[in-house]
FIVO-822021 format. One record per atom (N, C-alpha, C, O, CB): x, y, z; residue in three letters. Coordinates in steps of 0.02 Angstrom, whole numbers, plus 50000, padded with zeros to 5 digits. Glycine has a CB too. Example, Ala and Ser with C-alpha at 12.3 -4.5 7.8 and 13.67 -1.06 7.14 Angstrom:
506604971650390ALA506154977550390ALA506604983550390ALA507124983450423ALA505654977650452ALA506424988850354SER506844994750357SER506455000250394SER506705005750402SER507044997050286SER
//
This chain:
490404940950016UNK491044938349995UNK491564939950049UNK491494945350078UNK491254941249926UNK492084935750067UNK492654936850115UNK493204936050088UNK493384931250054UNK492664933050168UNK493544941550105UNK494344941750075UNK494584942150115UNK494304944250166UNK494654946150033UNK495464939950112UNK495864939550174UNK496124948750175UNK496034953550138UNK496614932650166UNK496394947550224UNK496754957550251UNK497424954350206UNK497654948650203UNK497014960950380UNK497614960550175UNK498304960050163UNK498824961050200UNK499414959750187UNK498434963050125UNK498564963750259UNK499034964850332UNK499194958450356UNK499744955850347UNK498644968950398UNK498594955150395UNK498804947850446UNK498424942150405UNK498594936350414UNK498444948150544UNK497974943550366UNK497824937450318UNK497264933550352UNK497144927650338UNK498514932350305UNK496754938750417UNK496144936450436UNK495704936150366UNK495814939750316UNK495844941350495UNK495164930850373UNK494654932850339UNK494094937350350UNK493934937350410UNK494464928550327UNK493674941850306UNK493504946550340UNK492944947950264UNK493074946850205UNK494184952150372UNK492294950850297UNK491914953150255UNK491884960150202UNK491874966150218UNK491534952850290UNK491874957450143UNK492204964850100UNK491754969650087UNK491924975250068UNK492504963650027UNK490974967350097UNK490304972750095UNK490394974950164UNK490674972850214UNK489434969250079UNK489924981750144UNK489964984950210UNK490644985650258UNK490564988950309UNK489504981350246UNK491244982950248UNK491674983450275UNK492124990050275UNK492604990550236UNK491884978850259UNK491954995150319UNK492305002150315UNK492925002150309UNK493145007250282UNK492225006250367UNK493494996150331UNK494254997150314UNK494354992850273UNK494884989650281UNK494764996650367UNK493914990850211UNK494154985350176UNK494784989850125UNK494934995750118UNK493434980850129UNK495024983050095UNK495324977450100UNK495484975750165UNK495644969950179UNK495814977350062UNK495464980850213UNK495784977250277UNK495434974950331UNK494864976750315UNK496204980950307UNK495374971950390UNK495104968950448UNK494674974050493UNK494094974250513UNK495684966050488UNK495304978650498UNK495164984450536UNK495774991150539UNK496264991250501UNK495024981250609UNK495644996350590UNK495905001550574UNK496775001350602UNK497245005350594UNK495415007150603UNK496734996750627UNK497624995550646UNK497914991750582UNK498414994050555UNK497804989550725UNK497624986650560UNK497954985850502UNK498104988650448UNK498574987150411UNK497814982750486UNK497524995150438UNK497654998750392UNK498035004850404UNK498335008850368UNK497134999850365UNK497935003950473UNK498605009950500UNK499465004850474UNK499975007650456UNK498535011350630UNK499404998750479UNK499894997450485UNK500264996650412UNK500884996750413UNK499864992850527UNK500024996150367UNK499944996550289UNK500205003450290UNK500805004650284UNK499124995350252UNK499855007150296UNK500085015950274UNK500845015650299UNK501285017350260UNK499545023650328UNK501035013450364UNK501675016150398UNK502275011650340UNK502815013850320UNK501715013450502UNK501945004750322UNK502325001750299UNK502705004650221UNK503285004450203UNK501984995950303UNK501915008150176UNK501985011250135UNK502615017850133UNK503025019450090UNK501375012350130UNK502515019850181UNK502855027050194UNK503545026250220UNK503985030550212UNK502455031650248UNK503635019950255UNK504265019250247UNK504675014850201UNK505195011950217UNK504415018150296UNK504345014650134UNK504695012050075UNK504705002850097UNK505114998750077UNK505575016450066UNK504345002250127UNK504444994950142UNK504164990350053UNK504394985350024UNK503824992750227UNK503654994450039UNK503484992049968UNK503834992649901UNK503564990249852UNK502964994549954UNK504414995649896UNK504894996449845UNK505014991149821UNK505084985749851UNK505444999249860UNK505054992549750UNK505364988049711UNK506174987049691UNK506514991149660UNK505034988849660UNK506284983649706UNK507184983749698UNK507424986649635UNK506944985749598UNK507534975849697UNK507914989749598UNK508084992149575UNK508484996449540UNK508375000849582UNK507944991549584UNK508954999949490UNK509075004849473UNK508815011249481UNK508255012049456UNK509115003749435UNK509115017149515UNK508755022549536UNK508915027149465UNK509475029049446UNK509025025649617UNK508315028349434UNK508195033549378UNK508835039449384UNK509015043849424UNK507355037449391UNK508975037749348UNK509225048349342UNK508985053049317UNK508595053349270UNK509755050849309UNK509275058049355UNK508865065149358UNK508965067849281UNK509475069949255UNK509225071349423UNK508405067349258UNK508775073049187UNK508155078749194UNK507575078249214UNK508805068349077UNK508565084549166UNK508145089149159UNK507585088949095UNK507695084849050UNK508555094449158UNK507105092349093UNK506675090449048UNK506865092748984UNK507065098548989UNK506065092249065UNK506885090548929UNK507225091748854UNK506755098448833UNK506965101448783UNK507135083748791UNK506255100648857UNK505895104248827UNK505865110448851UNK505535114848823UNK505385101748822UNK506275111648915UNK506305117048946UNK506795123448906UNK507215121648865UNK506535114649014UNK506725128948919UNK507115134448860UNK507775134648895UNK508245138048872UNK506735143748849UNK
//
């Protein structure tokens, strides 16, 4: 079976494939960096901090 990379959207074999979902190890390098710099956030209201109700 072949699925595309979610990085560049090659097609690419998903057995045996050591960086699957991805192509290869730059794309999945490039995924992580993207991750880590919040590039994947969801837009939003930022939660507020409450302390936990159960604490003494």
């Amino acid at each position: 079976m072949k699925v595309k990379c979610p990085q560049c959207g090659k097609l690419v074999e998903y057995e045996g494939n050591r960086f699957r979902p991805f192509c290869s190890a730059a794309c999945k390098g490039k995924d992580l960096i993207a991750w880590a710099d919040e590039d994947y956030s969801i837009a939003g209201k930022k939660a507020e901090n409450r302390e936990d109700e159960n604490r003494d």
